[in-house]
N, CA, C, O and CB atoms as a CASP TS submission, in Angstrom:
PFRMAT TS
TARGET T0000
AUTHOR 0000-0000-0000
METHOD Language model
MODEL 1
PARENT N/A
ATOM      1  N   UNK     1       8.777 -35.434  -6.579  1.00  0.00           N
ATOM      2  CA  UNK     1       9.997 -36.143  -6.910  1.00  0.00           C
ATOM      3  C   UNK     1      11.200 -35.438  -6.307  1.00  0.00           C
ATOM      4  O   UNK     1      11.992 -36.048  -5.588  1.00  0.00           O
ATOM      5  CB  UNK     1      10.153 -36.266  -8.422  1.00  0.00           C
ATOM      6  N   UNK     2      11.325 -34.231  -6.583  1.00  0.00           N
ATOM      7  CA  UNK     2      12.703 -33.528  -5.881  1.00  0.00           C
ATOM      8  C   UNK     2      12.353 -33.759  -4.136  1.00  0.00           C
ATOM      9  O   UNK     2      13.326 -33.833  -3.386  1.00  0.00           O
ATOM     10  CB  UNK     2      12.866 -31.458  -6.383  1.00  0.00           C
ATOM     11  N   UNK     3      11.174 -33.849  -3.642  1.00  0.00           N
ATOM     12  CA  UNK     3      11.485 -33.612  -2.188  1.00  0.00           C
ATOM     13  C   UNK     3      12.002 -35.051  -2.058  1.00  0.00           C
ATOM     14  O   UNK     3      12.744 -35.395  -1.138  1.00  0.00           O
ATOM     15  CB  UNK     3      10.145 -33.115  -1.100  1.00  0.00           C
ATOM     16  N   UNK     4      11.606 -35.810  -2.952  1.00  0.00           N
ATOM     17  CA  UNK     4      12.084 -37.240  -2.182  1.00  0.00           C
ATOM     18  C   UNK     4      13.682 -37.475  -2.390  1.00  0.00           C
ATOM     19  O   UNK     4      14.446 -38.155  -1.705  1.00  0.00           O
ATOM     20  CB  UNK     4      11.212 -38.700  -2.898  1.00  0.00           C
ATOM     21  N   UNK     5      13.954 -36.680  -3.580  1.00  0.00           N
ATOM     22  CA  UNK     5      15.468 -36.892  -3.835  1.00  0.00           C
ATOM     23  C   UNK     5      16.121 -36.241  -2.442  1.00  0.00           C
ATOM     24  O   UNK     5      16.720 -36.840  -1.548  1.00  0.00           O
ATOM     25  CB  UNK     5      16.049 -36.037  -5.388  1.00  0.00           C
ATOM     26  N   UNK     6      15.792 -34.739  -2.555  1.00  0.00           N
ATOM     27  CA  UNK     6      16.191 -33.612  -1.098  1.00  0.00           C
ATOM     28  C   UNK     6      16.260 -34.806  -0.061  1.00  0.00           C
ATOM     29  O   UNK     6      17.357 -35.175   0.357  1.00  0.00           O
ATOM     30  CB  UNK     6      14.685 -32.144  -0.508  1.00  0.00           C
ATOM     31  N   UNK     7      15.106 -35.397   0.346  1.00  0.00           N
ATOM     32  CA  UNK     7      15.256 -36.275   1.915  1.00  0.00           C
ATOM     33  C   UNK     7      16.619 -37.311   1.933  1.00  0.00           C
ATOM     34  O   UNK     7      17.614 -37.419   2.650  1.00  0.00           O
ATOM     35  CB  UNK     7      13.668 -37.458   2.189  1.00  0.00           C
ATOM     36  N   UNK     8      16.132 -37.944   0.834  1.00  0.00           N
ATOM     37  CA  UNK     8      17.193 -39.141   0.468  1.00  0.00           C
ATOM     38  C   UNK     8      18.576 -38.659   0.571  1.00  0.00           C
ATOM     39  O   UNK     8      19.411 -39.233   1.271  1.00  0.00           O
ATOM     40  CB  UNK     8      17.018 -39.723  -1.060  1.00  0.00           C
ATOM     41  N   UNK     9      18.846 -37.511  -0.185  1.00  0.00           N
ATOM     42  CA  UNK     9      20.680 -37.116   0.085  1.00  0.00           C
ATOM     43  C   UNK     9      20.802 -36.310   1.526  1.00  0.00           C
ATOM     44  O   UNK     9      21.872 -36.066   2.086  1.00  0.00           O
ATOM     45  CB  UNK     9      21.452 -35.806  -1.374  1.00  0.00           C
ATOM     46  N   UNK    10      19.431 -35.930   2.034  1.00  0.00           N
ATOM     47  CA  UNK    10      19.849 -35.290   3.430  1.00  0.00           C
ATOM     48  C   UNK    10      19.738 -36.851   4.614  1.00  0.00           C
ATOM     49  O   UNK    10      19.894 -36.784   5.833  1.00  0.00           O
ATOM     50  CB  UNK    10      18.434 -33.704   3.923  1.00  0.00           C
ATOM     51  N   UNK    11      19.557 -37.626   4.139  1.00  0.00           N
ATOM     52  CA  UNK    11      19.706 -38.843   5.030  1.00  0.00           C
ATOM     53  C   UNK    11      21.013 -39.554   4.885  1.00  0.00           C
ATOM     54  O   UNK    11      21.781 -39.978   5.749  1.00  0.00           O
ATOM     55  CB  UNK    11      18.613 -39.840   4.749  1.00  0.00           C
ATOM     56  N   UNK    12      21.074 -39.578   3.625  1.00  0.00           N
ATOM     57  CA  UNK    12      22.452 -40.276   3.131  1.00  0.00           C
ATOM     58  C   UNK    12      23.694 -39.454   3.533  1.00  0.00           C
ATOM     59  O   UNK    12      24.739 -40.055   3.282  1.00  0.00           O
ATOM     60  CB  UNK    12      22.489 -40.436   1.469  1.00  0.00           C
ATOM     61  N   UNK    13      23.877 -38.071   4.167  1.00  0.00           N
ATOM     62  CA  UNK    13      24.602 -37.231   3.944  1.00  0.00           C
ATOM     63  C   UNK    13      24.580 -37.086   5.574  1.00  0.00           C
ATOM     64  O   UNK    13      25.677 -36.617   5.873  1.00  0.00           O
ATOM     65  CB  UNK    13      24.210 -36.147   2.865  1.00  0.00           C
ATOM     66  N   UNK    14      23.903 -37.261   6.597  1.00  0.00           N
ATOM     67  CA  UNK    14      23.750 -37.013   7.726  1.00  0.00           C
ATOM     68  C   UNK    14      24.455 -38.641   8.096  1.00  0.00           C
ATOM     69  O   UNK    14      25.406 -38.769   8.867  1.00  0.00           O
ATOM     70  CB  UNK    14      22.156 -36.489   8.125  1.00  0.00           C
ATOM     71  N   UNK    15      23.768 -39.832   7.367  1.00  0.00           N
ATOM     72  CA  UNK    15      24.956 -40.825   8.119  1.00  0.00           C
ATOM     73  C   UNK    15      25.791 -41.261   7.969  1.00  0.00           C
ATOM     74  O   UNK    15      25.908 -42.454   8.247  1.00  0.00           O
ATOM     75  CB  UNK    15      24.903 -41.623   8.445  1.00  0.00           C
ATOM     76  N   UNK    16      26.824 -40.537   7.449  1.00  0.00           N
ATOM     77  CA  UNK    16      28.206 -40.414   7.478  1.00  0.00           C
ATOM     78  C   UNK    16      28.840 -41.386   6.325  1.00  0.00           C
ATOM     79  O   UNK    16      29.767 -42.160   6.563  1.00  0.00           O
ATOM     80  CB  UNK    16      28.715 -40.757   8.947  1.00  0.00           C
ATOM     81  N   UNK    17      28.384 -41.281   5.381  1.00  0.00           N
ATOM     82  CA  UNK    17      28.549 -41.602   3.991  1.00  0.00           C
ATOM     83  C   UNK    17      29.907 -41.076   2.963  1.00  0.00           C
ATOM     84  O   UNK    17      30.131 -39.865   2.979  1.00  0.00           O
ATOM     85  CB  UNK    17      27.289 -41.068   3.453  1.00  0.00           C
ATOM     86  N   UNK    18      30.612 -41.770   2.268  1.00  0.00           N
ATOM     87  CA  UNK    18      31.648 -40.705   1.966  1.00  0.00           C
ATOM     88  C   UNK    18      31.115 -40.592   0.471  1.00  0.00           C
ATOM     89  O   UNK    18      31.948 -40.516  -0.432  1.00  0.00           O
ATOM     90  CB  UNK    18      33.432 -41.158   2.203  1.00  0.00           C
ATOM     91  N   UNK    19      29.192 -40.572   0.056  1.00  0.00           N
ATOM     92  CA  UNK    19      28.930 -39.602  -0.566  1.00  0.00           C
ATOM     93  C   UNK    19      28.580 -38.224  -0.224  1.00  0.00           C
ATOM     94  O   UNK    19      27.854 -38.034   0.752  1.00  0.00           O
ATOM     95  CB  UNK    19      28.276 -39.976  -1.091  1.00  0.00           C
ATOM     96  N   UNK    20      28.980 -37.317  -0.862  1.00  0.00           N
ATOM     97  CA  UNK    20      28.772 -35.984  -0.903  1.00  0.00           C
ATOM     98  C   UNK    20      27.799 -35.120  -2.223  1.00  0.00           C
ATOM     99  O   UNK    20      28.182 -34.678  -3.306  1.00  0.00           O
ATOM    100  CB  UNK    20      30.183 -35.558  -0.864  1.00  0.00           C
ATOM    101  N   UNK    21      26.852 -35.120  -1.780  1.00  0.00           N
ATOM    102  CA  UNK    21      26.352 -34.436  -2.584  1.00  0.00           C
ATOM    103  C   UNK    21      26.128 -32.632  -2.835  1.00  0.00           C
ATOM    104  O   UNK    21      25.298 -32.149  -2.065  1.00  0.00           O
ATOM    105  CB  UNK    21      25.444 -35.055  -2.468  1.00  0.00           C
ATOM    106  N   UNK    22      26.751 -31.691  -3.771  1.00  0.00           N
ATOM    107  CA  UNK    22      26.385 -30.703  -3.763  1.00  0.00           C
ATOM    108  C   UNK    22      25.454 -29.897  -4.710  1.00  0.00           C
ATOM    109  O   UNK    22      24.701 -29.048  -4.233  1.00  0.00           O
ATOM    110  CB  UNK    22      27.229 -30.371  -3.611  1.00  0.00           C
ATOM    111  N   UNK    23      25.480 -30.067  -5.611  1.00  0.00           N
ATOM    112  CA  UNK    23      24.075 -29.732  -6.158  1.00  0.00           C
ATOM    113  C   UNK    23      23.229 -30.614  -7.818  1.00  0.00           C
ATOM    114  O   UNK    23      23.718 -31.565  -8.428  1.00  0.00           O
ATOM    115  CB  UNK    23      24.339 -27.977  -6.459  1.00  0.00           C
ATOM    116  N   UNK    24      22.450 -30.187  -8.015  1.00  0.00           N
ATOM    117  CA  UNK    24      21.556 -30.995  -9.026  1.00  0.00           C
ATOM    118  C   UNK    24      20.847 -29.925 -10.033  1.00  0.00           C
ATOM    119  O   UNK    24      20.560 -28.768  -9.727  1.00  0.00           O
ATOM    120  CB  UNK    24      20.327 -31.924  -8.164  1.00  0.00           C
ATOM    121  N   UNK    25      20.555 -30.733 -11.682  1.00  0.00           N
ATOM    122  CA  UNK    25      20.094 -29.900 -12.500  1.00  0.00           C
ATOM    123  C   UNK    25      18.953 -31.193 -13.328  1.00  0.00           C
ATOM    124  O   UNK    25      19.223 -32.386 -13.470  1.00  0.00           O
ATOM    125  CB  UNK    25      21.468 -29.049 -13.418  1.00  0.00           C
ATOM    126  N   UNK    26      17.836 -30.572 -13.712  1.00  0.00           N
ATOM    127  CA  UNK    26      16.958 -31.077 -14.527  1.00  0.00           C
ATOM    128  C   UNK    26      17.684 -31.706 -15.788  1.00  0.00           C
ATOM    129  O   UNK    26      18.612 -31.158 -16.382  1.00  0.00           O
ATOM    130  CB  UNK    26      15.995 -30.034 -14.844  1.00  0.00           C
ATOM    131  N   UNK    27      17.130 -32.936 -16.115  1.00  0.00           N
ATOM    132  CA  UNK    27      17.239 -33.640 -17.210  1.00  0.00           C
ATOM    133  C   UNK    27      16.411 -33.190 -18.413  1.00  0.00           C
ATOM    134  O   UNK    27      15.465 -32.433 -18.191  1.00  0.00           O
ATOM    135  CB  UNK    27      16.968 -34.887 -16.871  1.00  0.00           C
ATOM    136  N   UNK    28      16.667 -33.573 -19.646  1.00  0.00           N
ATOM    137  CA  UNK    28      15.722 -33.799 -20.547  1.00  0.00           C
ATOM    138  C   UNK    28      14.440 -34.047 -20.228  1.00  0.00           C
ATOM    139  O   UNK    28      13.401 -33.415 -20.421  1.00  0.00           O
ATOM    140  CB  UNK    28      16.050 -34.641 -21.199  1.00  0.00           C
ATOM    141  N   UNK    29      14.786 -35.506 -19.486  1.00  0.00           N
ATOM    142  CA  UNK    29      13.712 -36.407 -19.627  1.00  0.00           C
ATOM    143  C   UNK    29      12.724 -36.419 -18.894  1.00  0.00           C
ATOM    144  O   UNK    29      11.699 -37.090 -19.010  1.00  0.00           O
ATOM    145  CB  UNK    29      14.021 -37.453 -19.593  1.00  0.00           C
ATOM    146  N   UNK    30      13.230 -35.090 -17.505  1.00  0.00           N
ATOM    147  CA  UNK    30      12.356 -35.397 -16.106  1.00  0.00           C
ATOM    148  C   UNK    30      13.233 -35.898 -14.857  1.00  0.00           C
ATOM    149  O   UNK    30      13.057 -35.723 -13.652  1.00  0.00           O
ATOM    150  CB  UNK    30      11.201 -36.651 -16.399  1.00  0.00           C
ATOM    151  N   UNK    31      14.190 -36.548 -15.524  1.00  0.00           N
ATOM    152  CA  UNK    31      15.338 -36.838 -14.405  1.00  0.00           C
ATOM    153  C   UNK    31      15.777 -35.865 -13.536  1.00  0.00           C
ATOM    154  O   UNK    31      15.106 -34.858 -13.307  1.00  0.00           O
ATOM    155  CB  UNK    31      16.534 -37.233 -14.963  1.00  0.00           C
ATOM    156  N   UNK    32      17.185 -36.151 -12.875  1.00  0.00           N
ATOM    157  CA  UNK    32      18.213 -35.433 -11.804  1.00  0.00           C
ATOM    158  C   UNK    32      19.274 -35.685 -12.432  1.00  0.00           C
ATOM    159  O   UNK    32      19.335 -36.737 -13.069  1.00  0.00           O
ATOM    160  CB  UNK    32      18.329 -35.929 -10.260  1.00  0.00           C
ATOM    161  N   UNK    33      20.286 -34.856 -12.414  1.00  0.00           N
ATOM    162  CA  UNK    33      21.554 -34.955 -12.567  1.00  0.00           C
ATOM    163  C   UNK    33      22.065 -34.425 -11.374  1.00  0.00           C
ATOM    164  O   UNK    33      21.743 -33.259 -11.143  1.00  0.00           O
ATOM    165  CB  UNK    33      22.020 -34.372 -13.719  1.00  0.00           C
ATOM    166  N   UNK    34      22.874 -35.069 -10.457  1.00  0.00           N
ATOM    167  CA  UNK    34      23.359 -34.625  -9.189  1.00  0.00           C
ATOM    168  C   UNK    34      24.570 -34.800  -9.372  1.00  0.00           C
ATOM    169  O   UNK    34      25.042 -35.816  -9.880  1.00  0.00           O
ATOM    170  CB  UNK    34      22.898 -35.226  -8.008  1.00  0.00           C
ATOM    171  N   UNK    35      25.304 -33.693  -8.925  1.00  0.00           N
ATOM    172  CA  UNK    35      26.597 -33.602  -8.792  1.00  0.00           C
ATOM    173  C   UNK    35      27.769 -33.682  -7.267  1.00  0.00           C
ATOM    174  O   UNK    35      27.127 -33.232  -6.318  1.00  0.00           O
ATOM    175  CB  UNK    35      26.611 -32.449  -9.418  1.00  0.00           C
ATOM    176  N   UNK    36      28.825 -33.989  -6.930  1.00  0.00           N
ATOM    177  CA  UNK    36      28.983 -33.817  -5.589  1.00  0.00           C
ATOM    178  C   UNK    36      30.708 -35.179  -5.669  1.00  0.00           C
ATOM    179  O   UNK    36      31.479 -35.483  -6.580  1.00  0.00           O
ATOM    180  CB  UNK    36      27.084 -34.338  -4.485  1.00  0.00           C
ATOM    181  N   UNK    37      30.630 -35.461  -4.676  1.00  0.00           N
ATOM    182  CA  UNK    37      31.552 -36.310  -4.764  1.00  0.00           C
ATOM    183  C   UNK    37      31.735 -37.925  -4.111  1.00  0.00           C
ATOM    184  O   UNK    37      31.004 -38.172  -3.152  1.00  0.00           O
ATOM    185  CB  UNK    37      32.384 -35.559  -4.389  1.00  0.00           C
ATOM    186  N   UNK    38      32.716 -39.083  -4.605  1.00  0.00           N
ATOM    187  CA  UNK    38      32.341 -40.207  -3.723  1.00  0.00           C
ATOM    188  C   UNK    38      33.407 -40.547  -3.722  1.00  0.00           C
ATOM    189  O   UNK    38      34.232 -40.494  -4.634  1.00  0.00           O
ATOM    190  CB  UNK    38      31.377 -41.211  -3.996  1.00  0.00           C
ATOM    191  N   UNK    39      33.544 -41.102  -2.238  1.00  0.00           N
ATOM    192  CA  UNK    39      35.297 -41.422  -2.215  1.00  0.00           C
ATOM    193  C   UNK    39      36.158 -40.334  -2.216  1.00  0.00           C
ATOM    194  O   UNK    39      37.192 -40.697  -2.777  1.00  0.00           O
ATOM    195  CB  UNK    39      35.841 -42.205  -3.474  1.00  0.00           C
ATOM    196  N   UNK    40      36.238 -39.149  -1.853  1.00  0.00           N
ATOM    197  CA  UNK    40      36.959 -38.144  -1.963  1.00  0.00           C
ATOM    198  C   UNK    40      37.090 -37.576  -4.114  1.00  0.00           C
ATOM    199  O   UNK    40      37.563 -36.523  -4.542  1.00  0.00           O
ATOM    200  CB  UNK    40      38.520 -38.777  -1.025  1.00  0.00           C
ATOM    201  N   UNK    41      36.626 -38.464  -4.751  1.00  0.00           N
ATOM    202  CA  UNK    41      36.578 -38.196  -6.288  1.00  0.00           C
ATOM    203  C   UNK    41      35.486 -37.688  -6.661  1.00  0.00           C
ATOM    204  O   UNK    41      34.399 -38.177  -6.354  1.00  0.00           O
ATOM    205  CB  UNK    41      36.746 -39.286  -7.115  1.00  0.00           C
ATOM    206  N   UNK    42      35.680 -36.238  -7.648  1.00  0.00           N
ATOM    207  CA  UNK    42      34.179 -35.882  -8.493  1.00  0.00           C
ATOM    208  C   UNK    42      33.659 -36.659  -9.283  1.00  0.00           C
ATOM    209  O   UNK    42      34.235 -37.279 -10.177  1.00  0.00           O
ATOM    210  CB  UNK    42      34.155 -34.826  -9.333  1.00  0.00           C
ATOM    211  N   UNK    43      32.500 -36.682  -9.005  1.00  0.00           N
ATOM    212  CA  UNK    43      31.570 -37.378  -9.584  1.00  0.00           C
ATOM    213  C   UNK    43      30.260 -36.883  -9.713  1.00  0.00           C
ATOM    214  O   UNK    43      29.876 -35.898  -9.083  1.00  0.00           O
ATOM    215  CB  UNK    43      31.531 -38.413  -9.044  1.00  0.00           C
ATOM    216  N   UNK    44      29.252 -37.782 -10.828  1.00  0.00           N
ATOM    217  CA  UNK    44      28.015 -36.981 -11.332  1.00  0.00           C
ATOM    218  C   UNK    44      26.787 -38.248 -11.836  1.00  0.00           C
ATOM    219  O   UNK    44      26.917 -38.910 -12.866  1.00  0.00           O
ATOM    220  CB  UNK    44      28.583 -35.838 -12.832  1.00  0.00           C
ATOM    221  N   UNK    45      25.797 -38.367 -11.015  1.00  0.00           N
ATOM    222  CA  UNK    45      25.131 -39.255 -10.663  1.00  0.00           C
ATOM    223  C   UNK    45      23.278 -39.007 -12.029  1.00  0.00           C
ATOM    224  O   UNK    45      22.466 -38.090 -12.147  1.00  0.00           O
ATOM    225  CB  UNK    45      25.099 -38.984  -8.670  1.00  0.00           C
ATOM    226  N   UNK    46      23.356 -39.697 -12.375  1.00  0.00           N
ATOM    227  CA  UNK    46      21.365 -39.503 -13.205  1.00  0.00           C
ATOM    228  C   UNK    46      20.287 -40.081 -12.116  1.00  0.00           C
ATOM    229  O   UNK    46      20.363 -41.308 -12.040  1.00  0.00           O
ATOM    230  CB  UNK    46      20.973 -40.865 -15.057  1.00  0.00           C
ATOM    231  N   UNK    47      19.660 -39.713 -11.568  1.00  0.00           N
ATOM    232  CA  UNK    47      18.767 -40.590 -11.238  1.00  0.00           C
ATOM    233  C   UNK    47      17.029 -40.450 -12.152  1.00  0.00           C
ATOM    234  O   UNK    47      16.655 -39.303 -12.397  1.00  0.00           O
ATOM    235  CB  UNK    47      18.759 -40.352  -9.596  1.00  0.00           C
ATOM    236  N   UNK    48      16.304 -41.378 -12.490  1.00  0.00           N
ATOM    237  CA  UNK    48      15.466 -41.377 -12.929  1.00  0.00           C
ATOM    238  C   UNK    48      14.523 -40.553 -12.880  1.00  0.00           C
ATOM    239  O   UNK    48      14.309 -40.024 -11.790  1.00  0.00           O
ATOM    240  CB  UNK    48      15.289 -42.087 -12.802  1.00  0.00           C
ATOM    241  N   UNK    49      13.629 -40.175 -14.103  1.00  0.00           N
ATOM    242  CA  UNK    49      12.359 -39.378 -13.516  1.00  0.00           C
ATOM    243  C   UNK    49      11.096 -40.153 -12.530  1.00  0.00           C
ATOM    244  O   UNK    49      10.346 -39.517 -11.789  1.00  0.00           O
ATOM    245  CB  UNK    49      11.596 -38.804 -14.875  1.00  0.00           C
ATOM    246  N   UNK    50      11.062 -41.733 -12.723  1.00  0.00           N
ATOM    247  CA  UNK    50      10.057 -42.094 -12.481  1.00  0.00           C
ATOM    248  C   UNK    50      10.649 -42.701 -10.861  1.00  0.00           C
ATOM    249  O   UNK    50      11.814 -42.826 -10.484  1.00  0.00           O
ATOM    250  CB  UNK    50       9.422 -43.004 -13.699  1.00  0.00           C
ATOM    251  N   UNK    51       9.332 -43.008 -10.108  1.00  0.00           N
ATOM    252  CA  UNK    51       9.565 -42.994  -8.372  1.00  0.00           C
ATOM    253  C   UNK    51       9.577 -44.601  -8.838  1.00  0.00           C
ATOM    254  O   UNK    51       8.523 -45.219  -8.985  1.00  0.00           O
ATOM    255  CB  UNK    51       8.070 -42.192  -6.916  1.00  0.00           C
ATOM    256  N   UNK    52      10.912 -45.216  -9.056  1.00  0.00           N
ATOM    257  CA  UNK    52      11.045 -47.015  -9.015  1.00  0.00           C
ATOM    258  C   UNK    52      11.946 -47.763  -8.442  1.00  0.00           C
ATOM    259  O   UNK    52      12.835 -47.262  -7.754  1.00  0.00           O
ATOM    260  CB  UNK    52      11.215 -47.609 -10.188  1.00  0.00           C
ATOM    261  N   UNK    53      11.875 -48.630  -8.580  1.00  0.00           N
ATOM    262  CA  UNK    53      13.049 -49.239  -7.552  1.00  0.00           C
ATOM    263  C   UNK    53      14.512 -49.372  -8.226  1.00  0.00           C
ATOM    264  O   UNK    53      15.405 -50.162  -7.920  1.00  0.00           O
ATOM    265  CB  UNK    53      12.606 -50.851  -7.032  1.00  0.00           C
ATOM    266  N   UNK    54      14.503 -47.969  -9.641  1.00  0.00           N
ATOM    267  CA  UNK    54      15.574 -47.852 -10.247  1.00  0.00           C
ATOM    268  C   UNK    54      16.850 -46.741  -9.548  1.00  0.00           C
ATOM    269  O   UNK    54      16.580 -45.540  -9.530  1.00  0.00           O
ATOM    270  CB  UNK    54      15.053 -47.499 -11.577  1.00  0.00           C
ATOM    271  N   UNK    55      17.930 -47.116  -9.110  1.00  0.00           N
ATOM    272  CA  UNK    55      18.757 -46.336  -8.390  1.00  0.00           C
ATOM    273  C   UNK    55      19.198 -45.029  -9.532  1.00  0.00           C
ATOM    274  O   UNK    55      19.013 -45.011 -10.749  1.00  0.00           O
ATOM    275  CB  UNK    55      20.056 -47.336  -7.793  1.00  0.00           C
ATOM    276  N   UNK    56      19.714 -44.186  -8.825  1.00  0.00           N
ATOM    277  CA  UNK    56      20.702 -43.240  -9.751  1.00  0.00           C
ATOM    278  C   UNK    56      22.016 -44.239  -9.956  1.00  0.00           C
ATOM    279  O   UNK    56      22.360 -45.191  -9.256  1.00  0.00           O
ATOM    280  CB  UNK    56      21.205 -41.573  -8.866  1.00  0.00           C
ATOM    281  N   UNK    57      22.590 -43.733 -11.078  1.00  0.00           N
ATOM    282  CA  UNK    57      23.451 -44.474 -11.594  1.00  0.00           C
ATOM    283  C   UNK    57      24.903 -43.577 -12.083  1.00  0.00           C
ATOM    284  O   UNK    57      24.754 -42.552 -12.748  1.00  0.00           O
ATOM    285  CB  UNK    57      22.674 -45.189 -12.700  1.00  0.00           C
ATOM    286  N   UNK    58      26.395 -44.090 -11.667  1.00  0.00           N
ATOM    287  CA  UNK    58      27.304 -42.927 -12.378  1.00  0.00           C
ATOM    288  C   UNK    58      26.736 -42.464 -13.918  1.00  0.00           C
ATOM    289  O   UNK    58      25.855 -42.940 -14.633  1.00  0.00           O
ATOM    290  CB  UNK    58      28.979 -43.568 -12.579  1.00  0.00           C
ATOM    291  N   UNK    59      27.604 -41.381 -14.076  1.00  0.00           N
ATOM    292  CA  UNK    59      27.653 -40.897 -15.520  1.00  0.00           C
ATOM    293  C   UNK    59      29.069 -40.640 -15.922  1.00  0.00           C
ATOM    294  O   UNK    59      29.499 -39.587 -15.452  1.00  0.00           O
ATOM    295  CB  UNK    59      26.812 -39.582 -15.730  1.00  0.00           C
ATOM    296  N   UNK    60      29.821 -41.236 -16.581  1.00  0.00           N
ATOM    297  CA  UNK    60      31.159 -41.272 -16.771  1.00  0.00           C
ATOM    298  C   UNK    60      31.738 -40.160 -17.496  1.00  0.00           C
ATOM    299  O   UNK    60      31.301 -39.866 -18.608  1.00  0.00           O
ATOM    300  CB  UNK    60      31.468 -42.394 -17.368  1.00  0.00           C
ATOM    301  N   UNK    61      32.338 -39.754 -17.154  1.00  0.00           N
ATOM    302  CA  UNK    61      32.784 -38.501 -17.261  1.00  0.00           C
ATOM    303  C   UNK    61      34.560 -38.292 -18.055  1.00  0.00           C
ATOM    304  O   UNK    61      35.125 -39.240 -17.509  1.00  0.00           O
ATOM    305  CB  UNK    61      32.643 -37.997 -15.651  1.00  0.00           C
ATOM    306  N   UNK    62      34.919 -38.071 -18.356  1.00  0.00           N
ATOM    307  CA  UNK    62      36.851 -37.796 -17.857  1.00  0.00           C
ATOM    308  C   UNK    62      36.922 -36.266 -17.920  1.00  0.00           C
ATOM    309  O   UNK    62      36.790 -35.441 -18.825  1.00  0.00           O
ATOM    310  CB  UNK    62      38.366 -38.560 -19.251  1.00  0.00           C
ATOM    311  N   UNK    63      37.232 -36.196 -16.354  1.00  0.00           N
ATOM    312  CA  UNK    63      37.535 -34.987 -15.768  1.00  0.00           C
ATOM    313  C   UNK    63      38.932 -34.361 -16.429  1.00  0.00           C
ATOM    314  O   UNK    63      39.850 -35.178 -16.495  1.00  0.00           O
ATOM    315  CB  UNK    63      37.632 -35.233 -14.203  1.00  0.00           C
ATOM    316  N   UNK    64      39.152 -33.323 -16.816  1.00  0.00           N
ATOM    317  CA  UNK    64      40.701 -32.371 -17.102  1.00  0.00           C
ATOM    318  C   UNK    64      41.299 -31.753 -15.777  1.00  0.00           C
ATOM    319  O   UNK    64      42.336 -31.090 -15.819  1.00  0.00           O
ATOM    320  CB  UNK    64      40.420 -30.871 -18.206  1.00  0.00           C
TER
END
């Protein structure tokens, strides 16, 4: 599961995307929590534990 996440943001990140991803931490559940930025704004992404045709999704935050 992580190598497929690793490929996916090193693809997404090589074609010139104004996501930015910089790093990621284990879920509870088995998930990703990836952190990084979109649009020039921080932001912090879940993506699922299971390999589906379910995307990562924001996690809403309010930044200080």
């Amino acid at each position: 599961m992580n190598k497929i996440i690793c490929a996916a943001l090193l693809c997404i990140g090589v074609s010139g995307c104004s996501t930015v991803y910089m790093d990621s931490a284990s879920a509870k559940d088995g998930g990703r929590y990836v952190v990084g930025a979109y649009d020039g704004q921080k932001a912090i992404f879940y993506c699922p534990a299971t390999d589906s045709d379910a995307d990562c999704v924001d996690v809403d935050i309010d930044y200080k």
